[in-house]
DSSP file (Angstrom, degrees, kcal/mol; ACC not computed):
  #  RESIDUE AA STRUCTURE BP1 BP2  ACC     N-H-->O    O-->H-N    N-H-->O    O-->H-N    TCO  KAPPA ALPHA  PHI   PSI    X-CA   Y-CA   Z-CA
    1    1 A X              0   0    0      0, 0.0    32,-2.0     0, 0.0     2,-0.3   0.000 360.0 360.0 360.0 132.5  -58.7  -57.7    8.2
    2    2 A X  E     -A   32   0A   0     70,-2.0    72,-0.5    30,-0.2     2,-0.4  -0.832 360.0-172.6-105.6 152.2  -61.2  -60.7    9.0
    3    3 A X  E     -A   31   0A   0     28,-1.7    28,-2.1    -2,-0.3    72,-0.2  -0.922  13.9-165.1-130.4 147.7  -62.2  -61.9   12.1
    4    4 A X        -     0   0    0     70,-3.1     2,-0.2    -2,-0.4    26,-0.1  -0.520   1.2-161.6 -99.5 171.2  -64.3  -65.0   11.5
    5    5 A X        -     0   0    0     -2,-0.2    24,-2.8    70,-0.1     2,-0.3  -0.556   9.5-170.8-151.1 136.3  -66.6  -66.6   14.6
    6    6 A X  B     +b   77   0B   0     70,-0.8    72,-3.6    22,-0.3     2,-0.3  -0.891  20.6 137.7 -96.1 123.0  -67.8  -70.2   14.3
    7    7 A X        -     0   0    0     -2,-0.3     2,-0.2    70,-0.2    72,-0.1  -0.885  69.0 -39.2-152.0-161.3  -70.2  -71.8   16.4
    8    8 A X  S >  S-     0   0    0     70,-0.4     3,-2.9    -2,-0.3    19,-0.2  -0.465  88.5 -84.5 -79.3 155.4  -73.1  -74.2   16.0
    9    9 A X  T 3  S+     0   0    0      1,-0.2    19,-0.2    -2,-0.2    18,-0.2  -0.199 115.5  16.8 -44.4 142.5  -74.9  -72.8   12.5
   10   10 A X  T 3  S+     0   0    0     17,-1.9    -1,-0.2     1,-0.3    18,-0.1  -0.080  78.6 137.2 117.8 -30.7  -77.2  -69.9   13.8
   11   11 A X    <   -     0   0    0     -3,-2.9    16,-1.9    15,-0.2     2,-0.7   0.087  64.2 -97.1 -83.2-177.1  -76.1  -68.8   17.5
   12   12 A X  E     -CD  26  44C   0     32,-0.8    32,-1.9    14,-0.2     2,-0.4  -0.791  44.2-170.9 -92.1 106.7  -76.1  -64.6   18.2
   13   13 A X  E     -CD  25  43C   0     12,-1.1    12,-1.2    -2,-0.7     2,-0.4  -0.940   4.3-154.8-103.3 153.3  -72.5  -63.4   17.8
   14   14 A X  E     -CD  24  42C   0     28,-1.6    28,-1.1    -2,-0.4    10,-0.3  -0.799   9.4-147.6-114.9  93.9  -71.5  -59.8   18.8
   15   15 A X        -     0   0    0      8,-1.8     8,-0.4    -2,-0.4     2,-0.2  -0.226  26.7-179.6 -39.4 155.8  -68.4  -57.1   17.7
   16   16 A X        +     0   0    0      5,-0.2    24,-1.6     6,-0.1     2,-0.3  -0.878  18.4 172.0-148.2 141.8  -67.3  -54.8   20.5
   17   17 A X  B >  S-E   20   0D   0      3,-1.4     3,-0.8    22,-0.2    22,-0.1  -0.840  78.5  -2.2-144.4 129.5  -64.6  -51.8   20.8
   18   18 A X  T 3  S-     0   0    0     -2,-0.3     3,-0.1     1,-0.3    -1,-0.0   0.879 133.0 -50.6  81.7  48.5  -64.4  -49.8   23.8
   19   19 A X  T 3  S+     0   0    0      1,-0.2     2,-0.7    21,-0.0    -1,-0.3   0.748 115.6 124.9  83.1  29.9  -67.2  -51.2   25.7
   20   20 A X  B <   -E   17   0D   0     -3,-0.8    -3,-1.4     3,-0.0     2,-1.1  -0.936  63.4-127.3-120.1 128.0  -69.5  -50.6   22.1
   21   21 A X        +     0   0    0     -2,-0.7    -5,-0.2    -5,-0.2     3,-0.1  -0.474  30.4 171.2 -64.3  97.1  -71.3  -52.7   20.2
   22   22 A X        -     0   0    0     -2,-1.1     2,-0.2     1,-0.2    -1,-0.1   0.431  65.2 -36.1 -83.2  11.1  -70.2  -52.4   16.3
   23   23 A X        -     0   0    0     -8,-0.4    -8,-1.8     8,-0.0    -1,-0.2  -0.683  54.9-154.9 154.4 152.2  -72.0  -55.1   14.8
   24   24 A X  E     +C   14   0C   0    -10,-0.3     2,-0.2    -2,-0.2   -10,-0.2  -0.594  12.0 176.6-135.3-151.9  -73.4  -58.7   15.4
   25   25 A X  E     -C   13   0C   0    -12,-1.2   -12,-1.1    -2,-0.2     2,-0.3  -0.949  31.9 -95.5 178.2 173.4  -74.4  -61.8   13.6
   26   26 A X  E     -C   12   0C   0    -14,-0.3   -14,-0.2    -2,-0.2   -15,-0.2  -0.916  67.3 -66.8-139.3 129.6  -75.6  -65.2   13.4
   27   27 A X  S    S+     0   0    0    -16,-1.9   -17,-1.9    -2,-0.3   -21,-0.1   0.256 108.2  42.6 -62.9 179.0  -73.2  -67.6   13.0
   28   28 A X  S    S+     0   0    0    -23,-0.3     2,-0.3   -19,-0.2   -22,-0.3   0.669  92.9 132.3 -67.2 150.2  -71.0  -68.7   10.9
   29   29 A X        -     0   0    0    -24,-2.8     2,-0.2    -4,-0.1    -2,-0.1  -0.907  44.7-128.7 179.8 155.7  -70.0  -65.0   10.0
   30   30 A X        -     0   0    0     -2,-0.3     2,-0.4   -26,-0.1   -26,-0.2  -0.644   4.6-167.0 -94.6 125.2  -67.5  -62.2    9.5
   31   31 A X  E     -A    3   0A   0    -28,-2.1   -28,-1.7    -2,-0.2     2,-0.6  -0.930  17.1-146.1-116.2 153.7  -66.7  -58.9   10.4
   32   32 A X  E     +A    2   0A   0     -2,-0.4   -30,-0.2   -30,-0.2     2,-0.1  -0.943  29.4 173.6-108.5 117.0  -64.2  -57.0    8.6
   33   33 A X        -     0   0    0    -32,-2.0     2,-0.4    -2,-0.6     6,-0.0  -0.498  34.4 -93.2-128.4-173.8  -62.5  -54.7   11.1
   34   34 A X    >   -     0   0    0     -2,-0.1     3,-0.5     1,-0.1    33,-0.3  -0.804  38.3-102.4-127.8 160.7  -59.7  -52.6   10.6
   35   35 A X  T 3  S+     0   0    0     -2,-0.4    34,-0.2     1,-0.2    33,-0.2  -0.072 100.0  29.0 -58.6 156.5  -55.6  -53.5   11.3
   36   36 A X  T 3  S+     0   0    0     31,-1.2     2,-0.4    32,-0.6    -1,-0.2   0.777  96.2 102.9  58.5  37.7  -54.0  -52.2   14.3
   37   37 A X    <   -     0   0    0     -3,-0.5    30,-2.1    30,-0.3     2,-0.2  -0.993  68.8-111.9-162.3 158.1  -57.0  -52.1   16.8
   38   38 A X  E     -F   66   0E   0     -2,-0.4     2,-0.4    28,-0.2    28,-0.2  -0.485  36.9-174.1 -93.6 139.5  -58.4  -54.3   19.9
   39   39 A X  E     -F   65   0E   0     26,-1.8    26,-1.8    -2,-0.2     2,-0.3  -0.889  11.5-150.9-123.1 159.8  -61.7  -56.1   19.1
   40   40 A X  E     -F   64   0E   0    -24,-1.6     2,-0.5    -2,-0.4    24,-0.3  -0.620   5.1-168.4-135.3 104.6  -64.2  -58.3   21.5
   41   41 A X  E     -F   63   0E   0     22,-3.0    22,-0.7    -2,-0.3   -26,-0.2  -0.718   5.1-169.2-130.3 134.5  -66.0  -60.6   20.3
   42   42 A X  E     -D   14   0C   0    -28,-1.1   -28,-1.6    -2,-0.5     2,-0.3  -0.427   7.7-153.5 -96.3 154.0  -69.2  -62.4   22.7
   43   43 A X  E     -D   13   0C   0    -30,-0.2     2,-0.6    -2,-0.1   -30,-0.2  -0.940  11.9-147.8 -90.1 129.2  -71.2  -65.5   22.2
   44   44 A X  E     -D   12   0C   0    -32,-1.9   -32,-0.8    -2,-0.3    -2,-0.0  -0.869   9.9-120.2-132.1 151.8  -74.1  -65.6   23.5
   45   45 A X        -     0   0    0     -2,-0.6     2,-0.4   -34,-0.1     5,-0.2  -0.095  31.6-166.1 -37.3 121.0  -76.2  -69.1   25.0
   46   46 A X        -     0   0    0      3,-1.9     2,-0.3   -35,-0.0    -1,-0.1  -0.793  47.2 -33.5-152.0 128.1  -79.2  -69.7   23.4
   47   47 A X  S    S-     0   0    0     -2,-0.4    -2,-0.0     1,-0.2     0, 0.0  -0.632 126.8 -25.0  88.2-140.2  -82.3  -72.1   24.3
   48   48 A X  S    S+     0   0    0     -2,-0.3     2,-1.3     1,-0.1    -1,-0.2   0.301 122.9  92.8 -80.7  12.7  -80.4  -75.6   26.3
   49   49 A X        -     0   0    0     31,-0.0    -3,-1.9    33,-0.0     2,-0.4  -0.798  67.9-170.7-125.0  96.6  -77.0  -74.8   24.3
   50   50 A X  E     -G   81   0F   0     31,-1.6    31,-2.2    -2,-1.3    -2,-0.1  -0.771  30.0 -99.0-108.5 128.8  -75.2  -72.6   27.0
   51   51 A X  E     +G   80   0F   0     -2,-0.4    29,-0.2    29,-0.2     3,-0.1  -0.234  48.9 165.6 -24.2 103.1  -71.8  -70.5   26.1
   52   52 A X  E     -     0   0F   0     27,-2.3     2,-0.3     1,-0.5    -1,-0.2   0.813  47.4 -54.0-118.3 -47.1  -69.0  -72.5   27.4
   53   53 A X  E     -G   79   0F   0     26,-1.0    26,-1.3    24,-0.0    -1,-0.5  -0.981  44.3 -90.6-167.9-176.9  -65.8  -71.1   25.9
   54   54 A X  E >>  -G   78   0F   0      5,-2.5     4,-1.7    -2,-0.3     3,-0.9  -0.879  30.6-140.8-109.9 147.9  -63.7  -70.2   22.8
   55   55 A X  T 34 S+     0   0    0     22,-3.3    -1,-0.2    -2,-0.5    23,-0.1   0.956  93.0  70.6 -59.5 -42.9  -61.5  -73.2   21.4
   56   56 A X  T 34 S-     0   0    0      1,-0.2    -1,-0.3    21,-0.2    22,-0.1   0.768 125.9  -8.3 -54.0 -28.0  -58.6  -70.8   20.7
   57   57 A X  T <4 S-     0   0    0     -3,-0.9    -1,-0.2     2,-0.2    -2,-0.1   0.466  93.9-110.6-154.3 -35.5  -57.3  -69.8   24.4
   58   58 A X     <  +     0   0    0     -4,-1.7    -3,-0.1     1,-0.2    -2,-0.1   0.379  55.0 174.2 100.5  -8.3  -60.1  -71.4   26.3
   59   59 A X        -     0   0    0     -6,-0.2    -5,-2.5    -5,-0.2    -1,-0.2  -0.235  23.4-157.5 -31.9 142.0  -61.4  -67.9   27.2
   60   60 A X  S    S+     0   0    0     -7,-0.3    -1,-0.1     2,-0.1     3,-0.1   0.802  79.5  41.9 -69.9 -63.7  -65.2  -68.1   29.3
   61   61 A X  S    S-     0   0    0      1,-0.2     2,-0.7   -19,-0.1   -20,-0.1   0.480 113.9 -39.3 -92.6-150.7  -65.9  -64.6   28.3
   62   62 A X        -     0   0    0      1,-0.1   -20,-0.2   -20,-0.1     2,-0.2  -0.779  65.8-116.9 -85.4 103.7  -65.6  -62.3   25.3
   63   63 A X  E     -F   41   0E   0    -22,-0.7   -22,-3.0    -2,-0.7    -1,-0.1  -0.408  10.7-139.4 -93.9 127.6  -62.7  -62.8   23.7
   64   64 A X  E     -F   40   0E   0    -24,-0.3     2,-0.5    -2,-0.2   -24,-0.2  -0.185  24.9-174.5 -73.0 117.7  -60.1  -60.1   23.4
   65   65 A X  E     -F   39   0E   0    -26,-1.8   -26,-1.8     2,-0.0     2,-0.6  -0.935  15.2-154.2-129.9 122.8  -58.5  -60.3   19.3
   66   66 A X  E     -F   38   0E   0     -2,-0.5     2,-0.8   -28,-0.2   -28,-0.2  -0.908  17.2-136.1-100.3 107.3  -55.7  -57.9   19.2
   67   67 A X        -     0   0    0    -30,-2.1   -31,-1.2    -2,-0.6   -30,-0.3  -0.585  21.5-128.8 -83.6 112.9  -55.9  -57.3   15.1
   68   68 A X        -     0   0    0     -2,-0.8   -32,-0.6   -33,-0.2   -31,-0.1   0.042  23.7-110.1 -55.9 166.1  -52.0  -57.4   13.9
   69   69 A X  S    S+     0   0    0    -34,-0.2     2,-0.3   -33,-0.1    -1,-0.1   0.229  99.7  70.5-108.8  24.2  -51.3  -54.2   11.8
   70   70 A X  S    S-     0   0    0      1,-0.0   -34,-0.1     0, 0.0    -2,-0.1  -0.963 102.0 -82.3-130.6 156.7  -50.9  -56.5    8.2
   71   71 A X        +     0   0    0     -2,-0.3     2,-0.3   -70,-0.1    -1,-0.0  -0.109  69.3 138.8 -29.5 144.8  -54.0  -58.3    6.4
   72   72 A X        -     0   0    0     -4,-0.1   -70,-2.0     2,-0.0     2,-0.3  -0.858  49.6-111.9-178.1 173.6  -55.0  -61.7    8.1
   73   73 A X        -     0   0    0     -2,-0.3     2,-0.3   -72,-0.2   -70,-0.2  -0.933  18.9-160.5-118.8 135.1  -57.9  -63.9    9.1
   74   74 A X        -     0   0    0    -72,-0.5   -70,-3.1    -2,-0.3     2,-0.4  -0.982  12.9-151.5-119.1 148.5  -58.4  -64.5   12.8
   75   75 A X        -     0   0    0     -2,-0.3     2,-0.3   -72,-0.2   -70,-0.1  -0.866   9.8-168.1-118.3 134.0  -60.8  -67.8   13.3
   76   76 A X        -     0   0    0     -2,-0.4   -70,-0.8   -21,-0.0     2,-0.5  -0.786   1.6-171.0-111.4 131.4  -63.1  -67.8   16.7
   77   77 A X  B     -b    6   0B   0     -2,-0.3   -22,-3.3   -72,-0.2     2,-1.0  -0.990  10.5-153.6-123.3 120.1  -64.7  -71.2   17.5
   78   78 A X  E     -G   54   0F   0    -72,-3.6     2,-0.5    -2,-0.5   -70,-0.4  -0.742   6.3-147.2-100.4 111.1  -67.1  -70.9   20.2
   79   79 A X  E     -G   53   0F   0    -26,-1.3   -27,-2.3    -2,-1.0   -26,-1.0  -0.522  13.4-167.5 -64.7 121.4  -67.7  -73.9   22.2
   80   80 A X  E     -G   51   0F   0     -2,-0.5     2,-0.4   -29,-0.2   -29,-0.2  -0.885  13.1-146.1-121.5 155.0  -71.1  -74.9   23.8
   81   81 A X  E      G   50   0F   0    -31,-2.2   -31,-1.6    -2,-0.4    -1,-0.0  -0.887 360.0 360.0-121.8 121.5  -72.0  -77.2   26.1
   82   82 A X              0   0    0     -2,-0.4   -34,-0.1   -33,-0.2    -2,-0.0   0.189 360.0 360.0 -53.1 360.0  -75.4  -79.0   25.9
């Protein structure tokens, strides 16, 4: 299973399970996580380009991806506001 996260080229993205950090990134980039299990995955704001939300749901915060228990890609776009 992929989870994708998109934002502008460069920004800090973070994995989470159970309040842990399992990995981060700078975007665009991929974690490969595993089927049947809850993920969270943060943006975070950097320099005048502040965190605003993810395009899928509209979520503010870290968005909750509940990984379905067959292969897939889930695509994150994080929107920021200037």
């Amino acid at each position: 299973m992929r989870v994708t996260a998109f934002s502008p080229a460069g920004h800090y993205v973070t994995l989470w399970q159970d309040g842990a950090q399992l990995s981060s990134c700078f975007s665009p980039c991929t974690f490969l996580v595993n089927n049947g299990q809850t993920y969270q995955v943060a943006a975070a704001s950097y320099g005048p380009e502040a965190f605003n939300h993810w395009q899928n749901d509209g979520a503010t915060g870290a968005e909750t991806v509940d990984v379905p228990g067959t292969s897939t890609t889930v695509t994150l776009t994080a929107v920021y506001s200037p």
